[in-house]
C-alpha positions as CSV (number, residue, x, y, z in Angstrom):
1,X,-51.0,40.2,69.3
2,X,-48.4,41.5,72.0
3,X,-45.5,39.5,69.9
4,X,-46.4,41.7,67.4
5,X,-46.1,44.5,68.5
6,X,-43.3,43.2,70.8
7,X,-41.4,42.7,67.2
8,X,-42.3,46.2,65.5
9,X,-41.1,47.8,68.5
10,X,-37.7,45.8,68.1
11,X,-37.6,46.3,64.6
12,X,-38.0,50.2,64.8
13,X,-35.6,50.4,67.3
14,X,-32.9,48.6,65.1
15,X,-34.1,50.5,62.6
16,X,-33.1,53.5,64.3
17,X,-29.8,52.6,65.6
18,X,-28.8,51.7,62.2
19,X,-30.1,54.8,60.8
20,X,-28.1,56.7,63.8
21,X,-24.8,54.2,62.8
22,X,-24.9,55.5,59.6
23,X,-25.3,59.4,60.7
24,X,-22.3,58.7,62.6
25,X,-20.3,57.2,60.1
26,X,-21.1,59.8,57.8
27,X,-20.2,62.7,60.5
28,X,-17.4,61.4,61.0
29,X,-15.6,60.8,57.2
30,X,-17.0,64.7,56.6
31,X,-15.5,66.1,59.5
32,X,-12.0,64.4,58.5
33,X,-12.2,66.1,55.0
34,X,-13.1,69.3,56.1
35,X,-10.2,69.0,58.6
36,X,-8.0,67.7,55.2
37,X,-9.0,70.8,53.3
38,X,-8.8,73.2,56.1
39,X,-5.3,71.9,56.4
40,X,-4.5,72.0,52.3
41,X,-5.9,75.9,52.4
42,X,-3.2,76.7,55.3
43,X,-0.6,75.2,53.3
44,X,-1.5,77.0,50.3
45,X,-1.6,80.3,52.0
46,X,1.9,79.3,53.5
47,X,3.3,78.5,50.6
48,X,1.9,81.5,48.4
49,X,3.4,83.7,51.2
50,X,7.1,82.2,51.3
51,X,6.8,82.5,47.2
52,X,5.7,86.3,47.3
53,X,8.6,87.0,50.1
54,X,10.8,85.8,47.1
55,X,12.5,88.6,44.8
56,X,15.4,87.6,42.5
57,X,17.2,90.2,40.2
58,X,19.3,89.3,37.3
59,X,22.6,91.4,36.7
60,X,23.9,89.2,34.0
61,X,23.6,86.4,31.9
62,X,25.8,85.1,29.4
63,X,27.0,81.7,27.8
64,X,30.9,80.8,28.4
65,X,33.2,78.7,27.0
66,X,32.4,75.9,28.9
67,X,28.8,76.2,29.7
68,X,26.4,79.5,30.8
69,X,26.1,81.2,33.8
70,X,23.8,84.0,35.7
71,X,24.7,86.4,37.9
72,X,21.6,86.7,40.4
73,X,20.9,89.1,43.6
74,X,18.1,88.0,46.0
75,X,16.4,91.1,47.0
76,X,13.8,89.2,48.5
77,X,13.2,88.6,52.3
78,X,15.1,85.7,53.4
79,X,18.0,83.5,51.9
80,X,17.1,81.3,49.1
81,X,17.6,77.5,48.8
82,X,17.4,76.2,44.8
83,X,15.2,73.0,44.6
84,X,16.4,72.5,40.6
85,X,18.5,74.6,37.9
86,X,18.0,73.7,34.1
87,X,19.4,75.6,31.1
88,X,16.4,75.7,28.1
89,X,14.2,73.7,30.6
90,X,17.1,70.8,30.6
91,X,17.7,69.7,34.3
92,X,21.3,70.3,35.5
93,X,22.8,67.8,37.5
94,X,25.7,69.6,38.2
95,X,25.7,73.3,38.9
96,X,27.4,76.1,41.0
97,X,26.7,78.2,43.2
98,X,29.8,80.8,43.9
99,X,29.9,84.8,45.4
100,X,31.7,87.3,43.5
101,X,34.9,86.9,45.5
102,X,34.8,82.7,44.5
103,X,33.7,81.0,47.5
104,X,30.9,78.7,47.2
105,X,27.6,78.7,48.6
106,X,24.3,76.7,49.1
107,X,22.0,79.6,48.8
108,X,20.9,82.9,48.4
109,X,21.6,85.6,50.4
110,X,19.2,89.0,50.8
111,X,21.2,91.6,49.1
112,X,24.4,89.0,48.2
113,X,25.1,88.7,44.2
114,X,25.7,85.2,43.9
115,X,27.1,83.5,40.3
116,X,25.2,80.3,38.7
117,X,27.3,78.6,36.5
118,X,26.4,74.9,34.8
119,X,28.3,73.1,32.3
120,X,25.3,73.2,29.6
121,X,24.9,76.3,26.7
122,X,21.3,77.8,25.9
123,X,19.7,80.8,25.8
124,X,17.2,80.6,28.7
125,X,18.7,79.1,32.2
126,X,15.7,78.6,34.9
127,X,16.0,78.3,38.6
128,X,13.4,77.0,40.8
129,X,13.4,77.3,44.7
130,X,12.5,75.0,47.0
131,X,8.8,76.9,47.8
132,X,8.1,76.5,44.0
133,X,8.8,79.7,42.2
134,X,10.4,79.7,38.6
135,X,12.8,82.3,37.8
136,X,13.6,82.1,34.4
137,X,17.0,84.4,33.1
138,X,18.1,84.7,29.5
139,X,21.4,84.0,28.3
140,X,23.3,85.8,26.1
């Protein structure tokens, strides 16, 4: 009789640290995702801010000879960097990016009108900035 009950008193008691192993386990992976998401929501919020700070005003539009080009004024919060420019949702490999006066640049400036020009005709040109907003301009 006493190895009996020697043996269900070992048995509960790995019963119960594998019931415990298995709490832990699952602790553990749910903490981790709720960190993951907490993280993803920051990053959201981050990201919807940066795209709300960002305000761009078209002055002009218009098809050349040799391609199309917008002329643009960020009157947003901070200078702009361009992730991708396409004319009628057409990726441009090559485009420019050029003040009033000629001289080139890699951004936006607040409050600087900047010219886009690309080597591709259309009738919509679309610009999209490095936080993920689409500006799209028409061409004329």
């Amino acid at each position: 009789m006493q190895r009996r009950g020697i043996s269900e008193i070992y048995s509960t008691v790995l019963m119960f640290t594998v019931a415990l192993a298995i709490a832990g386990v699952v602790m553990v992976s749910s903490s981790d995702q709720f960190d993951n998401q907490q993280q993803s929501a920051y990053q959201m919020l981050d990201s919807s801010q940066k795209r709300m700070s960002e305000s761009i005003s078209l002055v002009a539009g218009r098809n050349t000879g040799t391609g199309s080009e917008v002329e643009i004024v960020n009157f947003g919060l901070e200078n702009i960097n361009l992730d991708r420019v396409m004319v009628d949702a057409v990726l441009q490999q090559s485009y420019a990016m050029t003040f009033i006066n000629g001289t080139q640049t890699k951004f936006l400036p607040v409050n600087e009108p900047v010219i886009i020009s690309t080597g591709t005709s259309g009738s919509r040109m679309q610009i999209v900035t490095t936080h993920g907003s689409v500006f799209e301009f028409p061409l004329e």
